[in-house]
Every structure is written in structure tokens, then in C-alpha cells.
N, C-alpha and C positions, 0 to 999 in steps of 0.2 A: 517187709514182706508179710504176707499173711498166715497165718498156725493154722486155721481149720475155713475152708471154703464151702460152702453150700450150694451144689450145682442146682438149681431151680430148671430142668428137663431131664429128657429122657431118652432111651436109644443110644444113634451114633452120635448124636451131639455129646450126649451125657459122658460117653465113653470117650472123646475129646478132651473134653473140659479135664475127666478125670486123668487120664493120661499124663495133660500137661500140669497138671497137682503133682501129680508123683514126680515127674524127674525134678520140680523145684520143693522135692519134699514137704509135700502140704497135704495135710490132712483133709480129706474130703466126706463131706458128706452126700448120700443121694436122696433125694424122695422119690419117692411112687405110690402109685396109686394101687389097689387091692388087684388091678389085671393084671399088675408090670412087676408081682412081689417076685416073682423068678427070673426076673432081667438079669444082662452081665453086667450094669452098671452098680445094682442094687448089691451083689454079689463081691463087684471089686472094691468096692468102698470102704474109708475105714470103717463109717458108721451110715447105717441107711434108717430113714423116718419116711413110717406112712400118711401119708397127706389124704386122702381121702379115697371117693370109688373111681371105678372105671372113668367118669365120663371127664373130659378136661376141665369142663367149666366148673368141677368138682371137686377136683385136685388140681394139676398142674398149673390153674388159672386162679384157685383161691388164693387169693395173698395174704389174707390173714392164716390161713397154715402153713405159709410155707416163710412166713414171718417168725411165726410161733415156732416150729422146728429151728429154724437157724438160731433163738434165743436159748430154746431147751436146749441145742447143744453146744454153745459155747462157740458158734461161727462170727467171724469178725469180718467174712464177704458171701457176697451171695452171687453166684454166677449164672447169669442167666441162659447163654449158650446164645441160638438167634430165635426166631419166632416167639411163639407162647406171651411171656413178660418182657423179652430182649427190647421192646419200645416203649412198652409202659410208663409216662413219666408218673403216673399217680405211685406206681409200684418203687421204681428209683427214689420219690421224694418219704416213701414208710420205710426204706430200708435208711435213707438219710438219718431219718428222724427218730429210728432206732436206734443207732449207733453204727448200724453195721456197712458196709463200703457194697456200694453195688458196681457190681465190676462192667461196668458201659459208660455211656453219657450220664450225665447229672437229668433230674426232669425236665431243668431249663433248657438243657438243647436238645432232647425228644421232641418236647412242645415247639423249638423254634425249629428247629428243620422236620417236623412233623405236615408243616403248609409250606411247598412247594414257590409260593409267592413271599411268603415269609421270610425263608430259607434263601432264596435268591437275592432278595435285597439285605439280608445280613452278610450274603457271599460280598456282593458288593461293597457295600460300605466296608470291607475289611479288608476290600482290594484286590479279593482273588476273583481272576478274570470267570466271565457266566459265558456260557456258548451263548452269541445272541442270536439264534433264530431257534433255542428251545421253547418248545411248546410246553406252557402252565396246564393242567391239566386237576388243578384241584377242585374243581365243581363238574364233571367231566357228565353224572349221569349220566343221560342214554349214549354218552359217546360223541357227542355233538356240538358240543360248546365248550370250545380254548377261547383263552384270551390271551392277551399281552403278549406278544410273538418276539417283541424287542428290533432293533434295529435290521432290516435287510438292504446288504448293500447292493447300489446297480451294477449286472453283468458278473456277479459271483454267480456259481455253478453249483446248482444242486443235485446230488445224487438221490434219485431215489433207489428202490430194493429190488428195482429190476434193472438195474443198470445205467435206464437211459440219462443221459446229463440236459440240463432245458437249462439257458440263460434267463438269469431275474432283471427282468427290464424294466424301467422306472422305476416307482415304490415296490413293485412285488408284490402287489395288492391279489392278484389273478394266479399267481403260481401258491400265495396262502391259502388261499380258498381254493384250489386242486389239493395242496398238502392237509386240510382239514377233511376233505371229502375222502382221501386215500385214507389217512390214520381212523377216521370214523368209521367206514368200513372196514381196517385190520380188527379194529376193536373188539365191534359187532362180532365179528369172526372169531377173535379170541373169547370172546365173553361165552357165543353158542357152544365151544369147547371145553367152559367152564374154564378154562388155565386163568391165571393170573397175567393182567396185560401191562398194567401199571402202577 
């Protein structure tokens, strides 16, 4: 088990991470940034370190300070929470190579389930079944261009998101190419919303 953790975010994650410190009696550390110096995270910790200003790519995103805090204080993991560094494999491979335990994936499997095509043929080869008619979606730009669609069998039944059921007859060549034009359009639609779609 680990002596002192280093939550690398902020907010309600922060107060998460910290949370589950304390009941397995671990020392925590917080950072922040010069906005967040009045946070409850920054407050319930045993020790808090300032990492730099306001802006994320400043603080919360440097890694060389929030490398440097975890060494200044004797942290043996560094928890990233989700977002911010939580996928970073550059950032998992400096806490590695520091000594210190990044509490996520290694960088090698960031980088390998980082590409969606990657990631599916590793599922594969290791056996565990892949839905096969997801849609690859890692060069996706304007929304328009999937590839690899994987097996469609004939007269299985697709649902789309309004209900209606349509039999995939033959190859399914004609119900992909409606399923491309419907999700390219969701897309477009999520993207004018700014939300994240995929």
C-alpha cells in the first residue's frame, strides 16, 4: 500500500481521490493552482503544493511540476483522478521513470488503446470478443470517414435511435452507408453543440 499519494487534479475529483486516501489511511497530497489556493481539496489534505497560475496548461497540465511536487514531498503515487493527465502516456512513463507509481494504466496501454484500431486488434488477439459492426472512428475529421465496419451478418436486425428495426440483407453494404450518413450527421450535430461525441 502506499504512505503519501499525490492527487494530480482538482475539485470533485480531487475530493474523490482524497476521500478514498483517508479511509485506506494515506497520506495525501493536493496541488493547485494560484485560483484554486482556497479549494476544499487543497484545505482537506495532509499537505498541499502550488503548481503554478490559474490557467491549466500552466498548472494542472505541467508535468514537470507536478513531478517535482510529488518528489519535494516524499510521494511514492500520483493519482491522476480522469481527464487532465488521467491518459497521458508521456506523463505515466516520467512518473515510471521517477520512481513513483502512477495509479492508472502503464503508458503502454494509454498508447495501445489510445487508437481505436489498435486497441481492437489487441482486444482480439487476446480473445475478448469486439462487437462486430462497431464503427472505427479514428481519423473521423469532418465526421465522414469510418472504416473497417468488421463482419455484418445476413438478416440480423439493427436498431437504430429511433426505434425502427431494417433487416441487413446480403453483405449490408446499403444499411452501412445509411448507418454512416445517420452517425455523420449525429456528429455534425454534436460537434455544432460543441459536447463531445466520441
Amino acid at each position: 500500500m502506499f504512505k503519501r499519494v499525490l492527487i494530480a487534479n482538482r475539485g470533485e475529483i480531487a475530493l474523490r481521490v482524497l476521500r478514498a486516501c483517508r479511509e485506506l489511511d494515506i497520506e495525501t497530497v493536493a496541488v493547485y493552482s494560484t485560483a484554486d489556493r482556497e479549494a476544499l481539496p487543497v484545505q482537506l489534505a495532509t499537505r498541499s503544493v502550488c503548481i503554478g497560475p490559474p490557467r491549466a496548461a500552466d498548472s494542472y497540465l505541467n508535468q514537470d511540476a507536478i513531478l517535482t511536487a510529488a518528489r519535494a514531498a516524499g510521494c511514492d503515487a500520483v493519482h491522476p483522478g480522469y481527464g487532465l493527465l488521467s491518459e497521458n502516456a508521456r506523463f505515466a512513463d516520467a512518473c515510471a521513470e521517477n520512481g513513483i507509481t502512477f495509479i492508472g494504466p502503464s503508458g503502454d496501454v494509454i498508447r495501445a488503446m489510445g487508437n481505436k484500431a489498435a486497441a481492437r486488434a489487441l482486444m482480439r488477439k487476446a480473445g475478448v470478443p469486439v462487437v462486430p459492426f462497431a464503427l472505427k472512428t479514428d481519423f473521423l475529421g469532418n465526421g465522414k470517414r469510418f472504416r473497417d465496419f468488421g463482419p455484418v451478418r445476413p438478416e440480423r436486425e439493427v436498431w437504430f435511435e429511433f426505434g425502427a428495426a431494417r433487416k441487413v440483407e446480403g453483405n449490408g453494404q446499403a444499411l452501412q452507408q445509411e448507418i454512416i450518413e445517420f452517425i455523420g450527421t449525429r456528429l455534425a450535430q454534436w460537434r455544432r453543440r460543441e459536447e463531445k461525441s466520441i
